[in-house]
C-alpha angles and dihedrals in degrees: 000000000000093000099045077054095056096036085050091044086048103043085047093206128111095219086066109036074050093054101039087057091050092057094040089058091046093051093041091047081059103048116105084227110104096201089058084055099047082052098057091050099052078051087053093052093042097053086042090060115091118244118236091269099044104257116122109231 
């Protein structure tokens, strides 16, 4: 996660750090670590809440 955030930060554009993230949470869905899965889909409900002005992140 640490590194979709850096490679997002570095690459300065929301399509890739998009991207990245969607192939982070792919990946992650995938581990045999259960923390790491918890974790995507805390990702998949966050990006599913609405923003306050009504734009998904």
């Amino acid at each position: 996660m640490r590194e979709v955030y850096r490679g997002a930060v570095a690459a300065n554009r929301a399509t890739k750090a998009e991207q990245d993230l969607l192939d982070w949470r792919s990946w992650a869905r995938r581990c045999r670590r259960e923390p790491i899965k918890r974790l995507a889909n805390m990702v998949c409900r966050l990006r599913s809440i609405p923003t306050r002005n009504g734009i998904k992140p």
